[in-house]
Structures are given as C-alpha cells and as structure tokens.
PQR file of N, CA, C, O and H, with PARSE charges and radii, in Angstrom:
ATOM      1  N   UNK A   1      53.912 -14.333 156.603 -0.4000 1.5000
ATOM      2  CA  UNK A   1      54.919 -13.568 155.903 -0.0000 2.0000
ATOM      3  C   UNK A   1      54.261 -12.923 154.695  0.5500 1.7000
ATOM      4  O   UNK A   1      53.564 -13.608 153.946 -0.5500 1.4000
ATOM      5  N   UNK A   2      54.495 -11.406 154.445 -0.4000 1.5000
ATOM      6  CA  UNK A   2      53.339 -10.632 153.615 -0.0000 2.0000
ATOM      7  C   UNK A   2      54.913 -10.092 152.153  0.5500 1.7000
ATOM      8  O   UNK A   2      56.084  -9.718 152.230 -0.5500 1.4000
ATOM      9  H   UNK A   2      55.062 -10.850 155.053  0.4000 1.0000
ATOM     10  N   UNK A   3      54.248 -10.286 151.409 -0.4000 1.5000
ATOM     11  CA  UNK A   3      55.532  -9.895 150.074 -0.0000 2.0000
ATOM     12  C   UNK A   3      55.198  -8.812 149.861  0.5500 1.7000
ATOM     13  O   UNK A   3      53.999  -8.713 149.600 -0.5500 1.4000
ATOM     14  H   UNK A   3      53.297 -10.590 151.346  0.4000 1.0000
ATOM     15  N   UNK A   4      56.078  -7.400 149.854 -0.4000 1.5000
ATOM     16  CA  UNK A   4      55.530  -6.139 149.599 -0.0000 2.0000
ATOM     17  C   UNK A   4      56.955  -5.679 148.353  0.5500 1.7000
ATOM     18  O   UNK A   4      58.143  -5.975 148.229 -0.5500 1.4000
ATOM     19  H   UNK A   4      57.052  -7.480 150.066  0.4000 1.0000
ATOM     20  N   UNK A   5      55.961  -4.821 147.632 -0.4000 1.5000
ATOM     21  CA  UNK A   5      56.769  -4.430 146.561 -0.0000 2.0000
ATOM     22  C   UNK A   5      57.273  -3.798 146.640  0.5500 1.7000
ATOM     23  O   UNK A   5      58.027  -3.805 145.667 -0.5500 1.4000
ATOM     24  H   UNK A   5      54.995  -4.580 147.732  0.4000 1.0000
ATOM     25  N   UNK A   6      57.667  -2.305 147.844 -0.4000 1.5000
ATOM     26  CA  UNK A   6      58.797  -1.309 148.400 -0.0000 2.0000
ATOM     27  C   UNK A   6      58.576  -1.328 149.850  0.5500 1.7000
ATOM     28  O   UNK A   6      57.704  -0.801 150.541 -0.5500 1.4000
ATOM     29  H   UNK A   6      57.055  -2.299 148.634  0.4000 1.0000
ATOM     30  N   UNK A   7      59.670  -2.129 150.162 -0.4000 1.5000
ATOM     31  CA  UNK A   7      59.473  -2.384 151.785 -0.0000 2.0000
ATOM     32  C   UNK A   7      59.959  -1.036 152.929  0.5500 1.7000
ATOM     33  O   UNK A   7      60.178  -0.990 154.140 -0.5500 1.4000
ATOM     34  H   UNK A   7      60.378  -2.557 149.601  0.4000 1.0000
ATOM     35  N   UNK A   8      59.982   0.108 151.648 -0.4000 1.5000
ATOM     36  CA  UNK A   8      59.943   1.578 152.858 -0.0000 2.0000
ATOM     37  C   UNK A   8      58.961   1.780 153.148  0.5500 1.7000
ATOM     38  O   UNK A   8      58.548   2.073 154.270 -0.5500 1.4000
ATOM     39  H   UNK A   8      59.804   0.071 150.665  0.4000 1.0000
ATOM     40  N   UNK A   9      58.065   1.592 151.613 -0.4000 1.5000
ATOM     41  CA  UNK A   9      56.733   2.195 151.924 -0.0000 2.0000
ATOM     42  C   UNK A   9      55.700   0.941 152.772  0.5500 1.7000
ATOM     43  O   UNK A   9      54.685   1.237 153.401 -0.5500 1.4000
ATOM     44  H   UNK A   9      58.401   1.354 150.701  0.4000 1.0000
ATOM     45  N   UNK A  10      56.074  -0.047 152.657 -0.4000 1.5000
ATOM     46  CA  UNK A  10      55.425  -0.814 153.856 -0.0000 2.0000
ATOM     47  C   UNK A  10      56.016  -0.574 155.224  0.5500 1.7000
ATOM     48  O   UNK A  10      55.242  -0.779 156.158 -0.5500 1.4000
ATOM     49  H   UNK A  10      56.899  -0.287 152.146  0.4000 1.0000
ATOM     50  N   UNK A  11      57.119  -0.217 155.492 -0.4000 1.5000
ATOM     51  CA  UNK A  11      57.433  -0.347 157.104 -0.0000 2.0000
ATOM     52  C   UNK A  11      56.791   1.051 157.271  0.5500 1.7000
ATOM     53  O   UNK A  11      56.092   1.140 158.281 -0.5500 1.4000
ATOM     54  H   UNK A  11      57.748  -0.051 154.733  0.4000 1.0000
ATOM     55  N   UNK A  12      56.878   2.238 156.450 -0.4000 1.5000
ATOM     56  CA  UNK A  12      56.111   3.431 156.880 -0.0000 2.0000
ATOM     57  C   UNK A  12      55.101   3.188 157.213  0.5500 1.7000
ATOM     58  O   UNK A  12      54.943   3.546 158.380 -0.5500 1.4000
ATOM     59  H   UNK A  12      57.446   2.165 155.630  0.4000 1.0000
ATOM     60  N   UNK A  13      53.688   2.434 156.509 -0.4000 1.5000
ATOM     61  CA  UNK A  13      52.506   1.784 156.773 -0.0000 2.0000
ATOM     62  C   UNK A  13      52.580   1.300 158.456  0.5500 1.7000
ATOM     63  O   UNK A  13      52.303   1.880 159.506 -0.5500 1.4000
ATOM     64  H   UNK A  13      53.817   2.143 155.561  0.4000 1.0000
ATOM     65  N   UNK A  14      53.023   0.143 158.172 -0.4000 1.5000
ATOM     66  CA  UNK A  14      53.445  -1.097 159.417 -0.0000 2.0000
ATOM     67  C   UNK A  14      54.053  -0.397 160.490  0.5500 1.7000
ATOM     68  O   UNK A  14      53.633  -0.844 161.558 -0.5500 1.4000
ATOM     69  H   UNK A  14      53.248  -0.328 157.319  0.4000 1.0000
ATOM     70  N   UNK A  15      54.958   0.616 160.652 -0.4000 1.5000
ATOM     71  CA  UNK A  15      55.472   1.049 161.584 -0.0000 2.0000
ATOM     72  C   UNK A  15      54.515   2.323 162.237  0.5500 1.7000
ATOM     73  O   UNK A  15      53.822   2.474 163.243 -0.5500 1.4000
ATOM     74  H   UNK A  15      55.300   0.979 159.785  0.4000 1.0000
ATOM     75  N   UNK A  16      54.972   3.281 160.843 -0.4000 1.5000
ATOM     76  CA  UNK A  16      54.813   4.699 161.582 -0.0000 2.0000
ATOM     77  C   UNK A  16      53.065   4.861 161.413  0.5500 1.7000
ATOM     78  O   UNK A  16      52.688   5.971 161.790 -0.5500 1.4000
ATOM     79  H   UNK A  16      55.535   3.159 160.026  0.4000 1.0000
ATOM     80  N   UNK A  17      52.171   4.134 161.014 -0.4000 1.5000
ATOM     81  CA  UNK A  17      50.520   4.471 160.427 -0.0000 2.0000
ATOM     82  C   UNK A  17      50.046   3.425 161.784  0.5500 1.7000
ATOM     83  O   UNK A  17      49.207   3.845 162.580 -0.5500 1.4000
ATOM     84  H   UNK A  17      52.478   3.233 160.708  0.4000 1.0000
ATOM     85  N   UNK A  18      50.610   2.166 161.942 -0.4000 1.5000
ATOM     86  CA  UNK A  18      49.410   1.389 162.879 -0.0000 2.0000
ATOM     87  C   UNK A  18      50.817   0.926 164.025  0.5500 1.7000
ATOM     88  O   UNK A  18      50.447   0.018 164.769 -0.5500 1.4000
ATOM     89  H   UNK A  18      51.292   1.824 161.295  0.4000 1.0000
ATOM     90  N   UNK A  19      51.992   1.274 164.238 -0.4000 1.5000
ATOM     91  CA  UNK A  19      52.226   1.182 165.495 -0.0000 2.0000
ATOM     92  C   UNK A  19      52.854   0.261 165.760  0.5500 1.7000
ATOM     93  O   UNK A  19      53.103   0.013 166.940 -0.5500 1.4000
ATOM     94  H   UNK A  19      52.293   2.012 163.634  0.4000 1.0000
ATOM     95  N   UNK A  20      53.328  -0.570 164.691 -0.4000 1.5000
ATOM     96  CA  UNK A  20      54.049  -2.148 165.054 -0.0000 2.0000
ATOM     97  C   UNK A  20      55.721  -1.406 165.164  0.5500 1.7000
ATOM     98  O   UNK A  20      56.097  -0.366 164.624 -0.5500 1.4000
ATOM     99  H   UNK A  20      53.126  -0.369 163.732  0.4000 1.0000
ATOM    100  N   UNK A  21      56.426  -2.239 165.952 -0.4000 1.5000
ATOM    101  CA  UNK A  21      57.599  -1.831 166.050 -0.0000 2.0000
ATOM    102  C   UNK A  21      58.403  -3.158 165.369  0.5500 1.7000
ATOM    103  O   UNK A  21      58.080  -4.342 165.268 -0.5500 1.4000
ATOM    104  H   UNK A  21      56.121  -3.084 166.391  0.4000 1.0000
ATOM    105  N   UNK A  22      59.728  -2.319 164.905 -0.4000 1.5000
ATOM    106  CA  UNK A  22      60.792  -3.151 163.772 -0.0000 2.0000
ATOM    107  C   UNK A  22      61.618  -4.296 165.157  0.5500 1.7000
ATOM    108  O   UNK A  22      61.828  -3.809 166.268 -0.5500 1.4000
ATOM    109  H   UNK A  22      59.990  -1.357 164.986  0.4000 1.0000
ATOM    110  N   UNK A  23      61.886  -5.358 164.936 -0.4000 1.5000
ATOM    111  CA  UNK A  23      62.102  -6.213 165.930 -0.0000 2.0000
ATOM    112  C   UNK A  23      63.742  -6.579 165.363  0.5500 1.7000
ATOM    113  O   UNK A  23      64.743  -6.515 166.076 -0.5500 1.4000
ATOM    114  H   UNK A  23      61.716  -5.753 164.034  0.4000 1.0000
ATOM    115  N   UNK A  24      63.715  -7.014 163.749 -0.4000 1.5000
ATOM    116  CA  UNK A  24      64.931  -7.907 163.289 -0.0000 2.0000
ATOM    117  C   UNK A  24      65.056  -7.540 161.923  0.5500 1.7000
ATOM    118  O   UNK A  24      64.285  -6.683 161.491 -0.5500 1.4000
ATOM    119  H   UNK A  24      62.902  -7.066 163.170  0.4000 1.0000
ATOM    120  N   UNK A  25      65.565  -7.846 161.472 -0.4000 1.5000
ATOM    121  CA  UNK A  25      66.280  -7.779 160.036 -0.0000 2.0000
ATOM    122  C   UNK A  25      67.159  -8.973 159.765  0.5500 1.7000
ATOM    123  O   UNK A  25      68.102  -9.323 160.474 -0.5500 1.4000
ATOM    124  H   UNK A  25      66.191  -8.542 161.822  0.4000 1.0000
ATOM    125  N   UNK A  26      66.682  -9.649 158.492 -0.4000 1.5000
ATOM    126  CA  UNK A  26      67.750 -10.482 158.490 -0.0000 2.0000
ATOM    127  C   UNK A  26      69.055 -10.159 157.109  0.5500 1.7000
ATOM    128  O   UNK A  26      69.296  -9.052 156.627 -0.5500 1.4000
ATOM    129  H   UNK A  26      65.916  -9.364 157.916  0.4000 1.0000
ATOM    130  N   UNK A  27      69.693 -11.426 156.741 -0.4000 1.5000
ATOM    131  CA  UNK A  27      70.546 -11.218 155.878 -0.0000 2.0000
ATOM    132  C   UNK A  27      69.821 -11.284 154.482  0.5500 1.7000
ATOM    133  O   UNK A  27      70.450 -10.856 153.514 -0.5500 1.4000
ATOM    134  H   UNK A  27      69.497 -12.325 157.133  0.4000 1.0000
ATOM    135  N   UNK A  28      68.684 -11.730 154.312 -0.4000 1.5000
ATOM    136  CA  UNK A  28      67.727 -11.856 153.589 -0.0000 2.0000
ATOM    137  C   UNK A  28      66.581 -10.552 152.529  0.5500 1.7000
ATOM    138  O   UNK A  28      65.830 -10.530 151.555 -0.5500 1.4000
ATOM    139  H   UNK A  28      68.173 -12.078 155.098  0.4000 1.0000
ATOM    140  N   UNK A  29      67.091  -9.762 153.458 -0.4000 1.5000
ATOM    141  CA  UNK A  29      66.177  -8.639 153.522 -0.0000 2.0000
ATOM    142  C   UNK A  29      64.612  -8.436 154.510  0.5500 1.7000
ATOM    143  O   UNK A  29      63.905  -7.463 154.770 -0.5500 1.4000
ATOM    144  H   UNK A  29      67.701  -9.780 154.250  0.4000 1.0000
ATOM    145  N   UNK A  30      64.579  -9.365 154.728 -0.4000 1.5000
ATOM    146  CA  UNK A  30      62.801  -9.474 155.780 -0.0000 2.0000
ATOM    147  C   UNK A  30      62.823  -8.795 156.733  0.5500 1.7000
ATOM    148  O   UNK A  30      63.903  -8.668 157.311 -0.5500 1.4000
ATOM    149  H   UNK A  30      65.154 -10.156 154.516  0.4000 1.0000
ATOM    150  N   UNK A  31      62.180  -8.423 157.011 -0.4000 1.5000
ATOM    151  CA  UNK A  31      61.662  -7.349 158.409 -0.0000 2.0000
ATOM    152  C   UNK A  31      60.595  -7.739 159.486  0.5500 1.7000
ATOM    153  O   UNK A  31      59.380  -7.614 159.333 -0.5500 1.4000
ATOM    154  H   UNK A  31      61.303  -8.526 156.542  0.4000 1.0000
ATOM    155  N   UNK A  32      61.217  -8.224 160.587 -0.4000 1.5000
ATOM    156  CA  UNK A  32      60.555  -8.726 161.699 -0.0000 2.0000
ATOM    157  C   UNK A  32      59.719  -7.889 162.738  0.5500 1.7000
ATOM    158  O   UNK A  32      60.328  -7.604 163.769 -0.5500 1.4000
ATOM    159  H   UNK A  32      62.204  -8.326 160.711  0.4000 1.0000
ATOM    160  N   UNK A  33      58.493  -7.475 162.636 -0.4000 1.5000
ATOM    161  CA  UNK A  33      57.982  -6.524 163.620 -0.0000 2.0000
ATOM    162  C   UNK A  33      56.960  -7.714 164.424  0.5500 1.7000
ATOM    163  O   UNK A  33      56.480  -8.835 164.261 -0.5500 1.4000
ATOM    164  H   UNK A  33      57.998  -7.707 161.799  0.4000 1.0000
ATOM    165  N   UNK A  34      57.022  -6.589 165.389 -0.4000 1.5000
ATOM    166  CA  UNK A  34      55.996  -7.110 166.249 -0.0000 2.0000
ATOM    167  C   UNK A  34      54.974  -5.973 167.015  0.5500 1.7000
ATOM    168  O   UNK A  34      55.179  -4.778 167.230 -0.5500 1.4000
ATOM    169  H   UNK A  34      57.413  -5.678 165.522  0.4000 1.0000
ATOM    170  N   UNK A  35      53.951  -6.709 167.296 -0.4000 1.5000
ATOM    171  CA  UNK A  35      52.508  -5.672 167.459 -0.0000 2.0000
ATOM    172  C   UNK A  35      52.903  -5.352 169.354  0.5500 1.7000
ATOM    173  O   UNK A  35      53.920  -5.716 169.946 -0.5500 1.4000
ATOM    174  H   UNK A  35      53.785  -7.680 167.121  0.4000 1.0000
ATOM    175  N   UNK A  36      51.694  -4.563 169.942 -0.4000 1.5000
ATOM    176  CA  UNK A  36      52.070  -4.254 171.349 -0.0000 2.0000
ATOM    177  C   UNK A  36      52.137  -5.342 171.990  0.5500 1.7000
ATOM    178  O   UNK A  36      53.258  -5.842 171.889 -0.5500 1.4000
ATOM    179  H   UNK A  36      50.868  -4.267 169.461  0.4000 1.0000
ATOM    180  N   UNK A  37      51.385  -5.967 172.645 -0.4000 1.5000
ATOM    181  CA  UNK A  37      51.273  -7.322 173.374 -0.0000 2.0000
ATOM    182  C   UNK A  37      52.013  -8.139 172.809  0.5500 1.7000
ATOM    183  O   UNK A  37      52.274  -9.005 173.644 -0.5500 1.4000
ATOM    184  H   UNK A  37      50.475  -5.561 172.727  0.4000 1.0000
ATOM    185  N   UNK A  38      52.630  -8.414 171.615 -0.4000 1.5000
ATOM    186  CA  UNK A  38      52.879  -9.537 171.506 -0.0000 2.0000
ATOM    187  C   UNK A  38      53.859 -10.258 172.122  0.5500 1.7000
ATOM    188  O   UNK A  38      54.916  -9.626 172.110 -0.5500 1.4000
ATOM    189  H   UNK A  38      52.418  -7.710 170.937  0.4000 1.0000
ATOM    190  N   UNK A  39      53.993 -11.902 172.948 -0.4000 1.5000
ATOM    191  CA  UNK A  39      54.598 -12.208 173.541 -0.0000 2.0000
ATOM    192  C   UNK A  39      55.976 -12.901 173.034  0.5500 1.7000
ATOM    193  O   UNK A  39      56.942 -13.030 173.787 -0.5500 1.4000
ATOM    194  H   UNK A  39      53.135 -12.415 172.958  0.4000 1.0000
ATOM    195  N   UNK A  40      55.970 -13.305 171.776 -0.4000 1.5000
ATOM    196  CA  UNK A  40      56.867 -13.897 170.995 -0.0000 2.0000
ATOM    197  C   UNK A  40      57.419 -12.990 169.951  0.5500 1.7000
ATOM    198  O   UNK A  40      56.781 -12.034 169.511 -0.5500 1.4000
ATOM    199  H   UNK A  40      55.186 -13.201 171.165  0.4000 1.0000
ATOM    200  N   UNK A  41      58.676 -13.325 169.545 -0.4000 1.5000
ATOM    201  CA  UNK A  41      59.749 -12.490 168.651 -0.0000 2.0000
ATOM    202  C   UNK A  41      59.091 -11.623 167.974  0.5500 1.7000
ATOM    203  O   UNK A  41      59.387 -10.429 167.939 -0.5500 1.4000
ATOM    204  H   UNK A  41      59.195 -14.102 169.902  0.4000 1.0000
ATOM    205  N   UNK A  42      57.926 -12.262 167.239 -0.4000 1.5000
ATOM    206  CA  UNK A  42      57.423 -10.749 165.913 -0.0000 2.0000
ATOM    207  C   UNK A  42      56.142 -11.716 165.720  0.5500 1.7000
ATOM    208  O   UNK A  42      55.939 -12.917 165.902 -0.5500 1.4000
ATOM    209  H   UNK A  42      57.686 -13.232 167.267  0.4000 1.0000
ATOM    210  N   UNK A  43      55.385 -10.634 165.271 -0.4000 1.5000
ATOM    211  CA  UNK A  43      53.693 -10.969 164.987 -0.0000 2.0000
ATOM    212  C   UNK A  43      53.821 -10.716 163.641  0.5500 1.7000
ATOM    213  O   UNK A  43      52.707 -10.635 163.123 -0.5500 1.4000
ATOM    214  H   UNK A  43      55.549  -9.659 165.123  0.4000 1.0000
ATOM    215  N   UNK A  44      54.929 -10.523 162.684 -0.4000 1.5000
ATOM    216  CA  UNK A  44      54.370 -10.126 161.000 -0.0000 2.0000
ATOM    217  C   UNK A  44      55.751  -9.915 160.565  0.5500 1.7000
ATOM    218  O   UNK A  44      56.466  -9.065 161.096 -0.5500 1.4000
ATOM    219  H   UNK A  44      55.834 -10.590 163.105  0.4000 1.0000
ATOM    220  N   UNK A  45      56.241 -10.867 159.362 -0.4000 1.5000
ATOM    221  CA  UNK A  45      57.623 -10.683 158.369 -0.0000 2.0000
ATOM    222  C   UNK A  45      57.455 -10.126 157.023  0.5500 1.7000
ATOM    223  O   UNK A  45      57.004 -10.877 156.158 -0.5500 1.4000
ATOM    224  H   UNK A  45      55.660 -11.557 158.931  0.4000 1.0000
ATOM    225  N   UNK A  46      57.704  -9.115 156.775 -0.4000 1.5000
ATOM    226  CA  UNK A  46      57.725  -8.479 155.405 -0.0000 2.0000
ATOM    227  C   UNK A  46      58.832  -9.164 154.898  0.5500 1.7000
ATOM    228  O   UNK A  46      59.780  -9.546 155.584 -0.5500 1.4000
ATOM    229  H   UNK A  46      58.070  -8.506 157.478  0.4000 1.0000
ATOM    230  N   UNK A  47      58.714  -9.309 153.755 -0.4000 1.5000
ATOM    231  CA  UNK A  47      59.729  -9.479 152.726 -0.0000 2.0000
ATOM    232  C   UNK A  47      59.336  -8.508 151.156  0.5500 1.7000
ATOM    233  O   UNK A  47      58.222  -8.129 150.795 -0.5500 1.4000
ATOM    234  H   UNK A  47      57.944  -8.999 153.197  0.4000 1.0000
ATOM    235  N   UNK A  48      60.436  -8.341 150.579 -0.4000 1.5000
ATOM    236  CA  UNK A  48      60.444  -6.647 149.436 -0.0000 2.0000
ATOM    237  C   UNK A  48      60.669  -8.153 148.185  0.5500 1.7000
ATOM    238  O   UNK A  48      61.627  -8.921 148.092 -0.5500 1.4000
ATOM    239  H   UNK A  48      61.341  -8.650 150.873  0.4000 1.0000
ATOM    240  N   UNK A  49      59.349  -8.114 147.368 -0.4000 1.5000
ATOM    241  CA  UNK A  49      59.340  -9.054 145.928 -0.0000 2.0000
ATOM    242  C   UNK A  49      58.517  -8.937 145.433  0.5500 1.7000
ATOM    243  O   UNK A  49      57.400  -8.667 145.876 -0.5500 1.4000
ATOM    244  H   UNK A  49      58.570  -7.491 147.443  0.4000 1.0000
ATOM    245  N   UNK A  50      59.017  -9.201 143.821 -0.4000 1.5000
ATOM    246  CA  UNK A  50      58.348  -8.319 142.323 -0.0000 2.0000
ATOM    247  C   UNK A  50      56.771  -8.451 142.064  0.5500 1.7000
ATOM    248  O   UNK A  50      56.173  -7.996 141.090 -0.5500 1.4000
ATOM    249  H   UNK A  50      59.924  -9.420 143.461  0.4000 1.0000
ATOM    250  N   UNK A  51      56.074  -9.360 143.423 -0.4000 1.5000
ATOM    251  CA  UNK A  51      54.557  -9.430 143.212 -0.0000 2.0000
ATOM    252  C   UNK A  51      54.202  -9.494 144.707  0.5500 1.7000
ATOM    253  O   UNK A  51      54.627 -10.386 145.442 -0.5500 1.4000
ATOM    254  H   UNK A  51      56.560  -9.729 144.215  0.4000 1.0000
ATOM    255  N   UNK A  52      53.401  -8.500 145.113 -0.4000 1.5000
ATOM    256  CA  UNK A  52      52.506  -8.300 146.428 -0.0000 2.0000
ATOM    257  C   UNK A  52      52.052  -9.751 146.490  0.5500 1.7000
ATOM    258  O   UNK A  52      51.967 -10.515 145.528 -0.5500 1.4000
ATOM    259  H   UNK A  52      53.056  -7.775 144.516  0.4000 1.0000
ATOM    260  N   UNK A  53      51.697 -10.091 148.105 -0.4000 1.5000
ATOM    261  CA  UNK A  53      50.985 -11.707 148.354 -0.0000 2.0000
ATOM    262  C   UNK A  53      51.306 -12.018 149.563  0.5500 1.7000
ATOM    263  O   UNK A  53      52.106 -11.399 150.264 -0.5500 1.4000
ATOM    264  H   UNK A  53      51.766  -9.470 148.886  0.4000 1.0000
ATOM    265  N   UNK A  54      50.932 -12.615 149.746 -0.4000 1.5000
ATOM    266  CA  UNK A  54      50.966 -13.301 151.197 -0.0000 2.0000
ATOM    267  C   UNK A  54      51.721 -15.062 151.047  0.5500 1.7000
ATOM    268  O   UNK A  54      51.222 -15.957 150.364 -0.5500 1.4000
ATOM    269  H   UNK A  54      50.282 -13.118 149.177  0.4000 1.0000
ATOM    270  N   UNK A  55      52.874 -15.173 151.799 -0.4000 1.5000
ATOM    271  CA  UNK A  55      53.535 -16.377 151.646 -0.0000 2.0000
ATOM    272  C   UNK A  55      53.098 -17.619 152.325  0.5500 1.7000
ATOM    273  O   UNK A  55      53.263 -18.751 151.870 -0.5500 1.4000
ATOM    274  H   UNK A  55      53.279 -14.446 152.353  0.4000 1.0000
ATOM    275  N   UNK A  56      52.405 -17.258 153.694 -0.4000 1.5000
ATOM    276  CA  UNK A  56      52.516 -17.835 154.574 -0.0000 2.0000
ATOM    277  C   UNK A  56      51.937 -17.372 155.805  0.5500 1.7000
ATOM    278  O   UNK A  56      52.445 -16.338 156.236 -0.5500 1.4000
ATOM    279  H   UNK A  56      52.271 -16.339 154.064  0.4000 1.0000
ATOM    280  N   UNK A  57      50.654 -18.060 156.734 -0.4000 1.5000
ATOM    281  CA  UNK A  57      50.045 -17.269 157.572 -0.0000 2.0000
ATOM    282  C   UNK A  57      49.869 -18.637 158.931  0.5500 1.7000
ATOM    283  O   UNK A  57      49.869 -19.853 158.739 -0.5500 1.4000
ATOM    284  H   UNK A  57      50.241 -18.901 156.384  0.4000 1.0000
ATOM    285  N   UNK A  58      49.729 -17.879 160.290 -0.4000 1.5000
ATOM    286  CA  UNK A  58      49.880 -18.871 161.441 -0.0000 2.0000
ATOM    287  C   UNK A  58      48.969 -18.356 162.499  0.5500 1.7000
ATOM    288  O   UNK A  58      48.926 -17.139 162.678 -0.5500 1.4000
ATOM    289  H   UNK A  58      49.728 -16.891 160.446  0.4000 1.0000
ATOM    290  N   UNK A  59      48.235 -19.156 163.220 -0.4000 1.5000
ATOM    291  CA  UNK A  59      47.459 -19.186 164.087 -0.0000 2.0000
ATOM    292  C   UNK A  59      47.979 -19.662 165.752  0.5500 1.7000
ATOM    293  O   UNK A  59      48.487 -20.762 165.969 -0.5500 1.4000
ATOM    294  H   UNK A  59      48.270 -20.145 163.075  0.4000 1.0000
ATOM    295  N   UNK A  60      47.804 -18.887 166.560 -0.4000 1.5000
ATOM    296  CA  UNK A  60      48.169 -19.469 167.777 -0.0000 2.0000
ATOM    297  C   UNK A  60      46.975 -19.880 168.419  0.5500 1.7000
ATOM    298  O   UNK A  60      46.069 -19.139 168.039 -0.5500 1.4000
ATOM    299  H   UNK A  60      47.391 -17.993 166.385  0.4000 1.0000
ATOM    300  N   UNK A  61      46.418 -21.046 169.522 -0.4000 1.5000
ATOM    301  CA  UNK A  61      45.575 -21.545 169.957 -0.0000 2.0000
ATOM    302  C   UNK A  61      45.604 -21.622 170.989  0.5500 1.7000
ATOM    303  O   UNK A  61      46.774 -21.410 171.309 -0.5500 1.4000
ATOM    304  H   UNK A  61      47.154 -21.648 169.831  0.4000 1.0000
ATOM    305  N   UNK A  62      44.835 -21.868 172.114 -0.4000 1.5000
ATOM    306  CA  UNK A  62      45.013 -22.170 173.778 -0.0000 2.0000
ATOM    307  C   UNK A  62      45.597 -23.398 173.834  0.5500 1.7000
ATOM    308  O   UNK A  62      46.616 -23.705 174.454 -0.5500 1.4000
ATOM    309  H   UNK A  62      43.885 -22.040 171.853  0.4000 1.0000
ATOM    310  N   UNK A  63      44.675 -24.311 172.935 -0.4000 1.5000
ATOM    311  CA  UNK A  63      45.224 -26.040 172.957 -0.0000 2.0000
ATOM    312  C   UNK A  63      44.740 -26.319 171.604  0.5500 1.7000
ATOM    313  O   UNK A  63      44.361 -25.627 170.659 -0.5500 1.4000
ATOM    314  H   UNK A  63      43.847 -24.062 172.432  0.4000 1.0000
ATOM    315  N   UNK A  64      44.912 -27.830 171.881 -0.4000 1.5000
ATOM    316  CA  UNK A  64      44.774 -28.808 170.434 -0.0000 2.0000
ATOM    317  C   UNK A  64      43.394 -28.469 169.999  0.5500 1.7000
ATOM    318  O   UNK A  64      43.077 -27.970 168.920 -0.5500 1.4000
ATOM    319  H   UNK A  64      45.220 -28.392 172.649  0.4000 1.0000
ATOM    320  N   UNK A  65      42.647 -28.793 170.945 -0.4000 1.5000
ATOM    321  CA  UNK A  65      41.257 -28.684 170.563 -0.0000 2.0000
ATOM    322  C   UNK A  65      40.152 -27.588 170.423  0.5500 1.7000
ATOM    323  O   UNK A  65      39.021 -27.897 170.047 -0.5500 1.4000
ATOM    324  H   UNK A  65      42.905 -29.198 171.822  0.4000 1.0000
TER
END
C-alpha cells in the first residue's frame, strides 16, 4: 500500500502512464488497481495522505521454501 499526496495525479501515473487498471474503491478513499496478469483482486492500493511512503509491501511465493 503506497501513500500518495494527490491521488489524481497518482492514478494518472498508475493508470493512464504504465497501464494498471482501477479495480475498487473503498469507503476509505484507497484505490485498488491491478497490473495485466494479475491473478488476484489488485497488485497495488493507493491511499491520498499528508506524507508520500510506502505502508506496507507483500510477496507472493511458489511455496514455503
């Protein structure tokens, strides 16, 4: 989950510059996109707050090991 400080000018980025499409919206304000392939709900959550950053990041794996 990436914190952006005007979440137009990030979905313009995110959407219309590299191609991710808008998936969800919540009551929250966050913005759920997801990349081409991706097989699950959304590959990347914007959220619009008073300092750019990154909240929170996730890895998918084949297995445990």
């Amino acid at each position: 989950q990436l914190r952006v400080l005007d979440m137009s000018k990030a979905l313009e980025h995110y959407v219309e510059l590299l191609g991710l499409i808008e998936m969800d919206r919540d009551d929250q304000g966050r913005v759920y996109l997801k990349a081409w392939t991706e097989v699950d709900k959304f590959s990347l959550v914007l959220r619009e707050a008073d300092e750019p950053g990154m909240d929170f990041m996730g890895f998918k794996v084949v297995d445990e090991d």
